[in-house]
PDB file of N, CA, C and O in Angstrom:
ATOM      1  N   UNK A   1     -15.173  69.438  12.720  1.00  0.00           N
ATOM      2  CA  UNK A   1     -14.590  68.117  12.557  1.00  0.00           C
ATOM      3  C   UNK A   1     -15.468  67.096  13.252  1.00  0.00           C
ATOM      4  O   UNK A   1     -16.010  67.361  14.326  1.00  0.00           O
ATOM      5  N   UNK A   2     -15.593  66.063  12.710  1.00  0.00           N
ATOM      6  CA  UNK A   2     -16.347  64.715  13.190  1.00  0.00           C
ATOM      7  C   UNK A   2     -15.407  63.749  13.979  1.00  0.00           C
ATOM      8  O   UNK A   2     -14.251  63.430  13.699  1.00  0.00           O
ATOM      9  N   UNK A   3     -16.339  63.283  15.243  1.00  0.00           N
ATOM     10  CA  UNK A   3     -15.655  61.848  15.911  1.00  0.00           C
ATOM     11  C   UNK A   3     -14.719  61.302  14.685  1.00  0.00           C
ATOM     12  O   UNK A   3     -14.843  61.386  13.464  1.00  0.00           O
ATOM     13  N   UNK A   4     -13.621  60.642  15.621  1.00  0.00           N
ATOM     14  CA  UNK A   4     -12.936  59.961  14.594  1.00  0.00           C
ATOM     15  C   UNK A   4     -13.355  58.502  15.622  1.00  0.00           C
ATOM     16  O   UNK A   4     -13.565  58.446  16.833  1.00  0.00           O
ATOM     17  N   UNK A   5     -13.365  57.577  14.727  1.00  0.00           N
ATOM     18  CA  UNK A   5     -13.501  56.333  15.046  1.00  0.00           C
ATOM     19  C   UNK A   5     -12.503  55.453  16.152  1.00  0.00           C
ATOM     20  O   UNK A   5     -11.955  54.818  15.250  1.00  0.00           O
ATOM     21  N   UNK A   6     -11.963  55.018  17.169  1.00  0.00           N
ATOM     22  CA  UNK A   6     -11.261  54.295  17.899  1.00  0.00           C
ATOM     23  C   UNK A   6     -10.648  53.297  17.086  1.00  0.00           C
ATOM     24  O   UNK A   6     -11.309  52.353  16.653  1.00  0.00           O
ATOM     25  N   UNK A   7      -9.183  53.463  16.798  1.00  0.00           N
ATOM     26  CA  UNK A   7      -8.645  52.434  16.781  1.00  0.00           C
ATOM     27  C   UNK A   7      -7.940  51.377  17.844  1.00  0.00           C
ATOM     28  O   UNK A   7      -7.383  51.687  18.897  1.00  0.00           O
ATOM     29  N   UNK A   8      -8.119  49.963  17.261  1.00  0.00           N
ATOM     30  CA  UNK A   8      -7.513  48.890  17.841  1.00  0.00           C
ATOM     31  C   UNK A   8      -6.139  48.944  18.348  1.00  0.00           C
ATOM     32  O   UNK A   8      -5.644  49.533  17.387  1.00  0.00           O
ATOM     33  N   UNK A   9      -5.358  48.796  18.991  1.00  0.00           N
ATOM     34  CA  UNK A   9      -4.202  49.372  19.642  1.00  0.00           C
ATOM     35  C   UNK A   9      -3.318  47.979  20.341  1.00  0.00           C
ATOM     36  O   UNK A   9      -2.161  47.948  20.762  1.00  0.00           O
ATOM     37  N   UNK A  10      -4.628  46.592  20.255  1.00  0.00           N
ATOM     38  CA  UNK A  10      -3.868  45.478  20.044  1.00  0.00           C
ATOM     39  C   UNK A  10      -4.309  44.422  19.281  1.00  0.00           C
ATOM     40  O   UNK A  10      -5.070  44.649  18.340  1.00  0.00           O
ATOM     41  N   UNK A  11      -3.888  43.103  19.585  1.00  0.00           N
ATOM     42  CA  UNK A  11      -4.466  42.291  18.544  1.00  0.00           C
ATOM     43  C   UNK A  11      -5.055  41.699  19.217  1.00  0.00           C
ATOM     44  O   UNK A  11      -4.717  41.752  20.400  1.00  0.00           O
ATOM     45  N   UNK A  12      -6.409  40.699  18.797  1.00  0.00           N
ATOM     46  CA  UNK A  12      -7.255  39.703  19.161  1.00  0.00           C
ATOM     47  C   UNK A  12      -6.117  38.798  19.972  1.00  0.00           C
ATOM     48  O   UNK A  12      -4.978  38.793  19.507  1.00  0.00           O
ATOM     49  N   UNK A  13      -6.450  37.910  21.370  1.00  0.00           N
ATOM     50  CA  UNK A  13      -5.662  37.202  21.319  1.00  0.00           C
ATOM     51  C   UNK A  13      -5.243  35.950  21.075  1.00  0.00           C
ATOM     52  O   UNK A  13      -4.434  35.221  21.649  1.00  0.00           O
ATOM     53  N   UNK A  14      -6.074  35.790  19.921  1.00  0.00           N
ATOM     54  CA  UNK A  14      -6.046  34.093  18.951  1.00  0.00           C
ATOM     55  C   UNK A  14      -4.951  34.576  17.923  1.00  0.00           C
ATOM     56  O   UNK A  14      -4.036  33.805  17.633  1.00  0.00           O
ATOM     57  N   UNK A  15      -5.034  36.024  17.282  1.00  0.00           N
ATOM     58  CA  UNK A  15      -3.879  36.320  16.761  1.00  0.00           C
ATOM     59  C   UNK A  15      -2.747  36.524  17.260  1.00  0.00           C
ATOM     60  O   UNK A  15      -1.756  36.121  16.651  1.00  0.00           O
ATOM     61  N   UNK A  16      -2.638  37.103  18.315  1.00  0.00           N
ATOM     62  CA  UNK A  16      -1.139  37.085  19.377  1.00  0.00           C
ATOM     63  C   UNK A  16      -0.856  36.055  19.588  1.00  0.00           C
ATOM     64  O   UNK A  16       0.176  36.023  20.258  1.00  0.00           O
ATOM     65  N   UNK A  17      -1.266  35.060  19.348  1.00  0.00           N
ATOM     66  CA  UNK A  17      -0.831  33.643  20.379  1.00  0.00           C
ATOM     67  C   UNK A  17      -0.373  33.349  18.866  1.00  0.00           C
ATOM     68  O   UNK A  17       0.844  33.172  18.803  1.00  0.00           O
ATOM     69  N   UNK A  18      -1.011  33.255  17.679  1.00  0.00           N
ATOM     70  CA  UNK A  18      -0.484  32.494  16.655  1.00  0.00           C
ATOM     71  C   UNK A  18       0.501  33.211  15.712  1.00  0.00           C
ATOM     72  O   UNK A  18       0.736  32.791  14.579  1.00  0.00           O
ATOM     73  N   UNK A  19       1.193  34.562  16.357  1.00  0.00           N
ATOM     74  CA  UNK A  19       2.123  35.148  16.238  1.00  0.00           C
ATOM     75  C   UNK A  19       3.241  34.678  17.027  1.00  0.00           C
ATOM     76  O   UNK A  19       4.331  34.235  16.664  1.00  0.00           O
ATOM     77  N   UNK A  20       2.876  34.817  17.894  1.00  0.00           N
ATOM     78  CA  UNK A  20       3.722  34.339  19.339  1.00  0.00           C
ATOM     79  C   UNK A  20       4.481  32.840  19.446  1.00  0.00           C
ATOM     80  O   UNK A  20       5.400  32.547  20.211  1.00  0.00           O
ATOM     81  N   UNK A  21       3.808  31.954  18.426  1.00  0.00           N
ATOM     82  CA  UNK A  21       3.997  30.494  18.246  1.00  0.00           C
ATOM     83  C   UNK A  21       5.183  30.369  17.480  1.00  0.00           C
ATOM     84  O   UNK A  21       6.240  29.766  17.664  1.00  0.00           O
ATOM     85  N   UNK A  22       4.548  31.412  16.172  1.00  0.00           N
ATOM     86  CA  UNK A  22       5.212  31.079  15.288  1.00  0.00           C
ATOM     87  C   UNK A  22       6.422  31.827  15.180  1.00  0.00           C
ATOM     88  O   UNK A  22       6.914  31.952  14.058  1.00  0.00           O
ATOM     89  N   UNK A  23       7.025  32.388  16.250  1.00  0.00           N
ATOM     90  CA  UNK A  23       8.102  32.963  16.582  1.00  0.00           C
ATOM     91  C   UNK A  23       8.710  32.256  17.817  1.00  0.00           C
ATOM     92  O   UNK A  23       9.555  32.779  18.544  1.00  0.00           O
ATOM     93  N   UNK A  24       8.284  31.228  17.955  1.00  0.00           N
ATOM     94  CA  UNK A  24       9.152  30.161  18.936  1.00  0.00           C
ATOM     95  C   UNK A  24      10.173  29.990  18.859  1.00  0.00           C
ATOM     96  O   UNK A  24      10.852  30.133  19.876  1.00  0.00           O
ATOM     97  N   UNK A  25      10.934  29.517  17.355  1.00  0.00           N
ATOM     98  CA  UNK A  25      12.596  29.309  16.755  1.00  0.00           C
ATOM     99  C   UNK A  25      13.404  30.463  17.275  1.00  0.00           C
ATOM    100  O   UNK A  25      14.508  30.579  17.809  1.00  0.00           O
ATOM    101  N   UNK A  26      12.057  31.585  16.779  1.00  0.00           N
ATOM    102  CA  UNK A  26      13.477  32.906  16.780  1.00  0.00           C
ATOM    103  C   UNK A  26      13.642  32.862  17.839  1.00  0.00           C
ATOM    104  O   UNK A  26      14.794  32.511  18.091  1.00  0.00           O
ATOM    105  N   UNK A  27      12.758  33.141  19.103  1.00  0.00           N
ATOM    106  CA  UNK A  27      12.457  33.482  20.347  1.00  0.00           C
ATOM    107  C   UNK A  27      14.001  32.677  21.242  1.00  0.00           C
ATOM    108  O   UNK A  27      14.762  33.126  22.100  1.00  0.00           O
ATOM    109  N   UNK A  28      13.931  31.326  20.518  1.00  0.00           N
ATOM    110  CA  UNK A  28      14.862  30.879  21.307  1.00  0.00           C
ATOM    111  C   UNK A  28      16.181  30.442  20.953  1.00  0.00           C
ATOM    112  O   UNK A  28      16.904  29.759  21.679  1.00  0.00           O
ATOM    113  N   UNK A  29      16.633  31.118  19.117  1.00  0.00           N
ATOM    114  CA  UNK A  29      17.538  31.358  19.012  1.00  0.00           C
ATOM    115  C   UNK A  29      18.235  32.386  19.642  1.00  0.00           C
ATOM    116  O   UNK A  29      19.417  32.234  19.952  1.00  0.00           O
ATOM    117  N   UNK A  30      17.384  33.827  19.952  1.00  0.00           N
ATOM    118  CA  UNK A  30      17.886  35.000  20.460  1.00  0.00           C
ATOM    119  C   UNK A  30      18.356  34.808  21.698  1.00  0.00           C
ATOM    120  O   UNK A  30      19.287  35.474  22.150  1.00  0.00           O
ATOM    121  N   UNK A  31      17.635  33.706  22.472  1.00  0.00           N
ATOM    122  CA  UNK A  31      18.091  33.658  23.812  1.00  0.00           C
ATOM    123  C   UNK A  31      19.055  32.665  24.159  1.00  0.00           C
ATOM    124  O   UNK A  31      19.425  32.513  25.323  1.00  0.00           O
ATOM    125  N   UNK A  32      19.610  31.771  22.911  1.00  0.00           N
ATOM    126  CA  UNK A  32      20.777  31.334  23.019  1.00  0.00           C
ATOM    127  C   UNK A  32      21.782  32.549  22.694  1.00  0.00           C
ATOM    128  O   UNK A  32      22.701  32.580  23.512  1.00  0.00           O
ATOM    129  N   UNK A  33      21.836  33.362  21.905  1.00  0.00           N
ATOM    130  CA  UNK A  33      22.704  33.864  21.299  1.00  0.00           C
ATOM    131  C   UNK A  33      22.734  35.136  21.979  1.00  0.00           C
ATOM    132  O   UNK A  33      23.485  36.001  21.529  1.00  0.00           O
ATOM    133  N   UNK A  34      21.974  35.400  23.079  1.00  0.00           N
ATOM    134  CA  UNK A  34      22.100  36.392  23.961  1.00  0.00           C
ATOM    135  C   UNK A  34      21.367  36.075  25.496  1.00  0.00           C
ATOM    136  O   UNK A  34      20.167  36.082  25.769  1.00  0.00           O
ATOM    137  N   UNK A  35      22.310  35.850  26.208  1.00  0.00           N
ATOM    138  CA  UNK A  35      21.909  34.932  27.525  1.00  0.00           C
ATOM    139  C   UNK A  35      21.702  35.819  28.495  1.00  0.00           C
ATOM    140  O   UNK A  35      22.511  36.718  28.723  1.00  0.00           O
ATOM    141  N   UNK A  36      20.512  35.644  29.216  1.00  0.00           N
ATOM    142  CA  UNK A  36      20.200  37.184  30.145  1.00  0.00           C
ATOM    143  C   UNK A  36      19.708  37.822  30.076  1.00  0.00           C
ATOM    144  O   UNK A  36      19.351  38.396  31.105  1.00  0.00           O
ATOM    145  N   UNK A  37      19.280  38.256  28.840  1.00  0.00           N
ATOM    146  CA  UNK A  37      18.211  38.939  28.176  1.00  0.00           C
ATOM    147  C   UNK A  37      16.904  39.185  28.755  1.00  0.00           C
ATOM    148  O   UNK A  37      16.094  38.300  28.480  1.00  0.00           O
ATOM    149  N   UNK A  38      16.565  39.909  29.307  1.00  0.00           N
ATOM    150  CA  UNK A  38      15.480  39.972  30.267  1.00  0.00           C
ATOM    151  C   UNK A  38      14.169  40.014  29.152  1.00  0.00           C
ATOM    152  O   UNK A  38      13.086  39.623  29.588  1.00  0.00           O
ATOM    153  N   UNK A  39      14.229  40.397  27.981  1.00  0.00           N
ATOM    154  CA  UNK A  39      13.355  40.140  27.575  1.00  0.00           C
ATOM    155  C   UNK A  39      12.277  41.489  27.231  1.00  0.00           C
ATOM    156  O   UNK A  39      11.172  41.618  26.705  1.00  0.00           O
ATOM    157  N   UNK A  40      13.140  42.245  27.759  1.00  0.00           N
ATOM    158  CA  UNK A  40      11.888  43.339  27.983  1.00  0.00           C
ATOM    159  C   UNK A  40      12.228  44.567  26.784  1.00  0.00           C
ATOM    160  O   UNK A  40      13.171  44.532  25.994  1.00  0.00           O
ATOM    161  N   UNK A  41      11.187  45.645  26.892  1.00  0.00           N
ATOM    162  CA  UNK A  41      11.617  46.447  25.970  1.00  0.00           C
ATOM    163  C   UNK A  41      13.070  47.058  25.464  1.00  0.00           C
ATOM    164  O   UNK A  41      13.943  47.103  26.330  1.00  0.00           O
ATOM    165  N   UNK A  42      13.333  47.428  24.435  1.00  0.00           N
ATOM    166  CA  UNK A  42      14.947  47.663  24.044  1.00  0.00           C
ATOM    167  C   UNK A  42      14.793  49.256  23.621  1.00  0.00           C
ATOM    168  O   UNK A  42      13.746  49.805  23.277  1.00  0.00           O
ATOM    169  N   UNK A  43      16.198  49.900  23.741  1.00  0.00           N
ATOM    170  CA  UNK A  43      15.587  51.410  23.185  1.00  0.00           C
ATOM    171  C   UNK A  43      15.337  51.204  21.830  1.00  0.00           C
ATOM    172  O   UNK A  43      15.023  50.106  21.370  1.00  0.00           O
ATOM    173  N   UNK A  44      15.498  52.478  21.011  1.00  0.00           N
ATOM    174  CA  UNK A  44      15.358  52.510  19.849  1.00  0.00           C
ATOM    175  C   UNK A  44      15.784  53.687  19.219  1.00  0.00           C
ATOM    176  O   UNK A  44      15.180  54.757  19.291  1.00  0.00           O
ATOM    177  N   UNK A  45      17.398  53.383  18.262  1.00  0.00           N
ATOM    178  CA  UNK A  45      18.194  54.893  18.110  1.00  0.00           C
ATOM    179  C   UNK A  45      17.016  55.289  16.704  1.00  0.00           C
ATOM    180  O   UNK A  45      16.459  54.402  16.057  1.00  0.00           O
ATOM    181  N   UNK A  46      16.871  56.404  16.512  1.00  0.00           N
ATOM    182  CA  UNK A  46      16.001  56.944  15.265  1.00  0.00           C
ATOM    183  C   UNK A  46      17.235  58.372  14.399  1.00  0.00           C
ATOM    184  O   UNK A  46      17.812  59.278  15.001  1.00  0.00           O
ATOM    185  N   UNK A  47      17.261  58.201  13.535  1.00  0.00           N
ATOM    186  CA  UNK A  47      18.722  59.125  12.786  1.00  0.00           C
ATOM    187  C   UNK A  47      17.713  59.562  11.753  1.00  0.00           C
ATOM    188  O   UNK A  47      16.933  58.774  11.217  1.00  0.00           O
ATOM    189  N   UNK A  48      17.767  60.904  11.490  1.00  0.00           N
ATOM    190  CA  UNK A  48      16.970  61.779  10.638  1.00  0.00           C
ATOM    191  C   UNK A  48      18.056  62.283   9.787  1.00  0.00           C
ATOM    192  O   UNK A  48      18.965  63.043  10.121  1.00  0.00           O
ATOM    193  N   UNK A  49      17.819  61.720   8.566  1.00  0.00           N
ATOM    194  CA  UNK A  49      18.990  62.512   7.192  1.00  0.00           C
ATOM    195  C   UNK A  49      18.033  62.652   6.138  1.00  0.00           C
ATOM    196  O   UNK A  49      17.222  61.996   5.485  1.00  0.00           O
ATOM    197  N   UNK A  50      18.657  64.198   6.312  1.00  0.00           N
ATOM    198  CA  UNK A  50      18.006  65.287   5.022  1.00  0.00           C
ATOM    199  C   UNK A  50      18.304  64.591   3.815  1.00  0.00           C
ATOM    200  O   UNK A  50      19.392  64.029   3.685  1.00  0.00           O
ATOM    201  N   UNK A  51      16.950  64.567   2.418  1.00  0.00           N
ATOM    202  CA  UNK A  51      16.892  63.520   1.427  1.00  0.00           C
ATOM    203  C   UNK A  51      17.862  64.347   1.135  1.00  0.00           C
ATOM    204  O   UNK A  51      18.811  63.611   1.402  1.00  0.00           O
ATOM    205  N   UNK A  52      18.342  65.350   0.778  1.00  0.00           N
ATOM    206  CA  UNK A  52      19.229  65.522  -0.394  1.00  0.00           C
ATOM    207  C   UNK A  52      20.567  65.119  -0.011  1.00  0.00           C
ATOM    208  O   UNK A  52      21.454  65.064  -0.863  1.00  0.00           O
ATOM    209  N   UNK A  53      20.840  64.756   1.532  1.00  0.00           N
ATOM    210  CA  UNK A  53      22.209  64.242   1.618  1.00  0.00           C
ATOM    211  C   UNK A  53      22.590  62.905   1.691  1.00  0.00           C
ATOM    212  O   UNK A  53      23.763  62.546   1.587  1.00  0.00           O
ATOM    213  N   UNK A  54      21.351  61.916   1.923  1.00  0.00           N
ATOM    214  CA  UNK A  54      21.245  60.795   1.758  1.00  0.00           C
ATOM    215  C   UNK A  54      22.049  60.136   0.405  1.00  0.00           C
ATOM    216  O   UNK A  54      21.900  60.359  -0.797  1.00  0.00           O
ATOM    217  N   UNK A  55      22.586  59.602   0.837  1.00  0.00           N
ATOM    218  CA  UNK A  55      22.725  58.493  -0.831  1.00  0.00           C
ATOM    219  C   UNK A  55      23.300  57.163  -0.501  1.00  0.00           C
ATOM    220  O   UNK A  55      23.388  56.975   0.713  1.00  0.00           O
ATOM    221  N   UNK A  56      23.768  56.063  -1.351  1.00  0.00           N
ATOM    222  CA  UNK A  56      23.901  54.484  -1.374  1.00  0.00           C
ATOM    223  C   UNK A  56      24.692  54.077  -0.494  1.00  0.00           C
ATOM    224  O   UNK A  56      24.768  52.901  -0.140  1.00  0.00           O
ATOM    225  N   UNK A  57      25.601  55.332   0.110  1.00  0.00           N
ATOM    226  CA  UNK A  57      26.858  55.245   0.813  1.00  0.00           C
ATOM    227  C   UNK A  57      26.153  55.272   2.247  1.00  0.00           C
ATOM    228  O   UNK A  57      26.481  54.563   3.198  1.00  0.00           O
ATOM    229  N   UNK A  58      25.227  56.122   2.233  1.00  0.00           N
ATOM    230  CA  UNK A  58      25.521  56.847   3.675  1.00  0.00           C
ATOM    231  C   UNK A  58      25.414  55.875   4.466  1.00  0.00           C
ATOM    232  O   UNK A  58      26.308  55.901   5.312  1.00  0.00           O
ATOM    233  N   UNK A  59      24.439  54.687   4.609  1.00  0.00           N
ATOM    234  CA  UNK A  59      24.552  53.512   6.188  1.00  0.00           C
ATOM    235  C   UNK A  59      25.728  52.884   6.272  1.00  0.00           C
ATOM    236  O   UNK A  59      26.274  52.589   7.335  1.00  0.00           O
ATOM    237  N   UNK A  60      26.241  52.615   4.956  1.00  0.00           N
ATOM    238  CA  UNK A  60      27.566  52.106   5.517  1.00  0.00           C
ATOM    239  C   UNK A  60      28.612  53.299   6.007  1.00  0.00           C
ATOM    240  O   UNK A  60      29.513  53.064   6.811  1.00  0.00           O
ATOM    241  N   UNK A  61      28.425  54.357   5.536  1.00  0.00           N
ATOM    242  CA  UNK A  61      29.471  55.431   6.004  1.00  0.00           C
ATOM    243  C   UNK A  61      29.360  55.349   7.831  1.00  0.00           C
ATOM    244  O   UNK A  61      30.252  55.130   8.650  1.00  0.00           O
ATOM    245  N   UNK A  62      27.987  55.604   8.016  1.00  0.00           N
ATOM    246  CA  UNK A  62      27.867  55.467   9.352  1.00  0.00           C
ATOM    247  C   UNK A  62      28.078  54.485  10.144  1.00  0.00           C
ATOM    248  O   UNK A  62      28.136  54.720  11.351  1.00  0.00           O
ATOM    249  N   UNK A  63      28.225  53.284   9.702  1.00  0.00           N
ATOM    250  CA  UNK A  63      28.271  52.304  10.082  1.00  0.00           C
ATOM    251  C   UNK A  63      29.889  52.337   9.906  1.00  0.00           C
ATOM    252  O   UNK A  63      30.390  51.924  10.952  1.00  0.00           O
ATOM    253  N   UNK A  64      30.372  52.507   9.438  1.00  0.00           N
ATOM    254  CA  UNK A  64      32.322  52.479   9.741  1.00  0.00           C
ATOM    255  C   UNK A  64      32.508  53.602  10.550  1.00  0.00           C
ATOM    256  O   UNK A  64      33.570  53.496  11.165  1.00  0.00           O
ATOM    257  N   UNK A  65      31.760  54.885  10.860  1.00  0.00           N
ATOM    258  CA  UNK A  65      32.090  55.765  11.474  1.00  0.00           C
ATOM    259  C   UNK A  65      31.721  55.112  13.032  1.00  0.00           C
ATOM    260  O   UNK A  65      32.307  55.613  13.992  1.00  0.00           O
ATOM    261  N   UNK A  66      30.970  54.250  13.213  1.00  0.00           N
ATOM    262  CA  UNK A  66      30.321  53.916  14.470  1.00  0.00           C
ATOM    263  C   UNK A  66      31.229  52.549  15.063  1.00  0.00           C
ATOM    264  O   UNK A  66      31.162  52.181  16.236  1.00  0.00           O
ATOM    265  N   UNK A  67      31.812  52.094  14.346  1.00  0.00           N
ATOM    266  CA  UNK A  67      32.500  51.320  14.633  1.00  0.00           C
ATOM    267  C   UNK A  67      34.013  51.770  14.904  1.00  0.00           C
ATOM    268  O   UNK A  67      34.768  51.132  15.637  1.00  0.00           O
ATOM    269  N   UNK A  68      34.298  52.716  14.357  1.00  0.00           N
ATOM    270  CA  UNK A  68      35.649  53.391  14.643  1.00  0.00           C
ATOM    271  C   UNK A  68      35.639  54.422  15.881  1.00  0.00           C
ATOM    272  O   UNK A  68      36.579  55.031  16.391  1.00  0.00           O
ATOM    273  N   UNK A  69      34.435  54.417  16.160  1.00  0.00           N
ATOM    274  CA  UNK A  69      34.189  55.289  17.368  1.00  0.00           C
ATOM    275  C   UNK A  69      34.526  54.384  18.823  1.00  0.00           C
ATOM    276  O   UNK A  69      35.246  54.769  19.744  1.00  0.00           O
ATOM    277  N   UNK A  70      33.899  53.275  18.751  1.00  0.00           N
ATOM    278  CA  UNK A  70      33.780  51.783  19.523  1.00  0.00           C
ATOM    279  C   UNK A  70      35.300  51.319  19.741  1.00  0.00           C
ATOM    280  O   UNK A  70      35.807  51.095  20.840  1.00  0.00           O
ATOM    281  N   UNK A  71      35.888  51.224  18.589  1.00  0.00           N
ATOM    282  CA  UNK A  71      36.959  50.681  18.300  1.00  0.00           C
ATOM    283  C   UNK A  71      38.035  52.046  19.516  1.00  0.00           C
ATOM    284  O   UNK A  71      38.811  51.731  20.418  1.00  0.00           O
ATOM    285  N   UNK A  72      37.770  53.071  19.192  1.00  0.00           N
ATOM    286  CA  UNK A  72      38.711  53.966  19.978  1.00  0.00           C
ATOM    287  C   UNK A  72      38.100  54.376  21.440  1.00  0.00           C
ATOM    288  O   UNK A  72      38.925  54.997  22.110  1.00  0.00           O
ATOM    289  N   UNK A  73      36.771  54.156  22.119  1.00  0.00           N
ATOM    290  CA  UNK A  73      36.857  54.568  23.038  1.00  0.00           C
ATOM    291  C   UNK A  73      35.934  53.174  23.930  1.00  0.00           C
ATOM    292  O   UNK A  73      35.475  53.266  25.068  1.00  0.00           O
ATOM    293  N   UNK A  74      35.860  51.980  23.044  1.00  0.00           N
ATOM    294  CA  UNK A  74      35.273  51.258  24.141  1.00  0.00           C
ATOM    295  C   UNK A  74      35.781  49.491  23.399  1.00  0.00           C
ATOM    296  O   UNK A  74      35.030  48.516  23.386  1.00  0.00           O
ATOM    297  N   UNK A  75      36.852  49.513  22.995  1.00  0.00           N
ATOM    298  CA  UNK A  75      37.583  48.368  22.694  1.00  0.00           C
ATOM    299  C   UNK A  75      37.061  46.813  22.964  1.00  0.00           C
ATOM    300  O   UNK A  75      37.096  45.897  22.142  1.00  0.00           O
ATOM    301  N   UNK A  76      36.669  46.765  24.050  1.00  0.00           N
ATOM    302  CA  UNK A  76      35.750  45.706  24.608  1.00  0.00           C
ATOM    303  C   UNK A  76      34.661  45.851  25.399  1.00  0.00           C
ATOM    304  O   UNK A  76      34.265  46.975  25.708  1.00  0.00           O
ATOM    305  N   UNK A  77      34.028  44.681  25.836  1.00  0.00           N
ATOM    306  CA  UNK A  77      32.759  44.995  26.393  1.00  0.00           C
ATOM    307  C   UNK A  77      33.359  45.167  28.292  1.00  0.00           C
ATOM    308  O   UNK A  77      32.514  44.945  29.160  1.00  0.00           O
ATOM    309  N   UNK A  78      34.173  45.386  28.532  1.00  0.00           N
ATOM    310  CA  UNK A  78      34.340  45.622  30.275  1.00  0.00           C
ATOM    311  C   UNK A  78      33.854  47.479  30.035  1.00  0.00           C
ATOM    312  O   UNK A  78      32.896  48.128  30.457  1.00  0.00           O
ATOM    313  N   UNK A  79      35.176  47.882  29.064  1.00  0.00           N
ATOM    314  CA  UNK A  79      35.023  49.437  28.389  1.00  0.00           C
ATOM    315  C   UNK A  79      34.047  49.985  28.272  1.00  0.00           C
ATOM    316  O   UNK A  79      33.701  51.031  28.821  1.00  0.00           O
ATOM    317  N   UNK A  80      33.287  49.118  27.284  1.00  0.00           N
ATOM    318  CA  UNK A  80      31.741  49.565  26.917  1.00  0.00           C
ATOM    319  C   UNK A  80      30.856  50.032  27.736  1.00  0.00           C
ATOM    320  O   UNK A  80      30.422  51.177  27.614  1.00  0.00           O
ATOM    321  N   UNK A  81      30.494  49.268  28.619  1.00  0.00           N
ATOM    322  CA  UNK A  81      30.279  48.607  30.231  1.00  0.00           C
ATOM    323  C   UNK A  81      30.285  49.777  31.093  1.00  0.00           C
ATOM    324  O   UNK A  81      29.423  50.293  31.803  1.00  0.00           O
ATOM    325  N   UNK A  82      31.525  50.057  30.827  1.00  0.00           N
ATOM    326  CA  UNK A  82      31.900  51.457  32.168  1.00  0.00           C
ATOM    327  C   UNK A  82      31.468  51.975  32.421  1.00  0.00           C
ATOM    328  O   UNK A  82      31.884  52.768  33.267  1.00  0.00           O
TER     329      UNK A  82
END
């Protein structure tokens, strides 16, 4: 097998900045609409479904199942919290 070449792993930073700009609105809608927000990395849930069980239903299935879960064991955010 041959060297593989190094990839770039960030962006120039004339492009970050004119990413970064042009996400000003959002930037500071989010931080009206979520106050405190430190800003920093967030997790990230990842859900693996086998293609053959997948179909049109399933995000919303999960998505009422996840909410009925919430709904019975963490009603509000003090609950949630706990």
């Amino acid at each position: 097998m041959g060297q593989q070449e190094k990839v770039a792993t960030s962006l120039a930073g004339a492009v970050s900045e004119e990413i970064s700009a042009s996400l000003t609105a959002v930037d500071a809608e989010l931080a009206r609409r979520y106050p405190g927000d430190p800003g920093t990395r967030q997790p990230v849930h990842t859900v693996y479904v086998p293609g053959d069980v997948f179909e049109p239903g399933t995000l919303r299935s999960w998505g009422d199942q996840a909410l009925a879960a919430l709904d019975e064991h963490a009603p509000d955010a003090a609950s949630f919290a706990a």
